[in-house]
N, C-alpha and C positions, 0 to 999 in steps of 0.2 A: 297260923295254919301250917300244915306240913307236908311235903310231900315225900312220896314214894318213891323211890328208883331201884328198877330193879332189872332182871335177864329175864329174856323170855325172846325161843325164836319165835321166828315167823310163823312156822306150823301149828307151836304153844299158840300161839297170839290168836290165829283164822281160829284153832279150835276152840278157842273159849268166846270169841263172837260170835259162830253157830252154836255154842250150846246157849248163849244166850237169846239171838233170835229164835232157837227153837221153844223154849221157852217160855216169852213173848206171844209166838205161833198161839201156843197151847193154852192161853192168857194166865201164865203164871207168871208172880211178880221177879223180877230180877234187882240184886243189888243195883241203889243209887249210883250217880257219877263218882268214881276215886281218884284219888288226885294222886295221879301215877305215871311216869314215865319209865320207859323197858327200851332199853340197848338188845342187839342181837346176839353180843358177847360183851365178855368185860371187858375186851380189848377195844372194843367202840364204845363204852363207857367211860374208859380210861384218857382215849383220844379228844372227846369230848370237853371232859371235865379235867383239864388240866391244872395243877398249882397256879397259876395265874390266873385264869377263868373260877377258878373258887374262892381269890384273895376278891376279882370284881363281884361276884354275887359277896361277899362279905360286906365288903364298901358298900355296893348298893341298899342292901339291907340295914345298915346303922346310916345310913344319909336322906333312905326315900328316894324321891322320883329325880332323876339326873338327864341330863342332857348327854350327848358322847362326849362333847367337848370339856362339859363340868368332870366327866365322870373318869377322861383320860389324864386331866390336871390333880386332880385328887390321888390317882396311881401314879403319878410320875410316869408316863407313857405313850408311845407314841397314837396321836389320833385313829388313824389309819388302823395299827392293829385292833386299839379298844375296841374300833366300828367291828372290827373282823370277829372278834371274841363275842359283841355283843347279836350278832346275826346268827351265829353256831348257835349260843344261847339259848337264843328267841325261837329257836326253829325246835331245836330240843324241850321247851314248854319249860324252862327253870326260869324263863325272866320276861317280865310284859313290857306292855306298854299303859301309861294313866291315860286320864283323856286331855293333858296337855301334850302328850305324844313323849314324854319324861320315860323313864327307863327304871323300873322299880324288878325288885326280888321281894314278890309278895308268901315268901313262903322264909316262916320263922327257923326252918329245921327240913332238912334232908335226909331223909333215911335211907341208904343203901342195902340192898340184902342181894346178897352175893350166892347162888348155890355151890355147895363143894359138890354136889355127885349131880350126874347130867339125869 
């Protein structure tokens, strides 16, 4: 599976969920679920997703479901930030949880699409 990452502000973002409740309203069909997360700039993308937080979704992704503790021993680091890395993560939609409560990166590929003109 893969996800999507992309920009989009807040005004982008409200506007294209009234155009799809309106839609909806009118009972026409709207595109299914996308598997897509949107920063409000690149610079909250960047903050995000930093070279260490992409070295742990690598790990987690060639390991499967980890615990913080497995998953901080495996990066050589300390508990404490992994938790911290893996909370930013979680709340960003790039990393779950199984239903042993393990820590997986269920997405094979990240696509970033950056725009050059606003």
């Amino acid at each position: 599976m893969k996800k999507t990452i992309g920009i989009k502000g807040t005004d982008e973002f409200f506007a294209e969920v009234e155009r799809d409740w309106t839609a909806i309203d009118r009972g026409e069909t709207v595109p299914g679920p996308v598997h897509r997360v949107y920063f409000e700039s690149a610079e909250a993308l960047s903050r995000v997703l930093t070279r260490q937080r992409h070295q742990l979704l690598r790990m987690l992704h060639a390991n499967g479901g980890l615990s913080i503790r497995a998953l901080a021993a495996l990066l050589e680091r300390d508990y404490k930030n992994v938790y911290q890395d893996v909370k930013i993560l979680e709340e960003a939609g790039l990393i779950e949880r199984d239903s042993k409560n393990h820590i997986i990166a269920p997405h094979a590929k990240l696509t970033i699409e950056l725009p050059l003109a606003a």
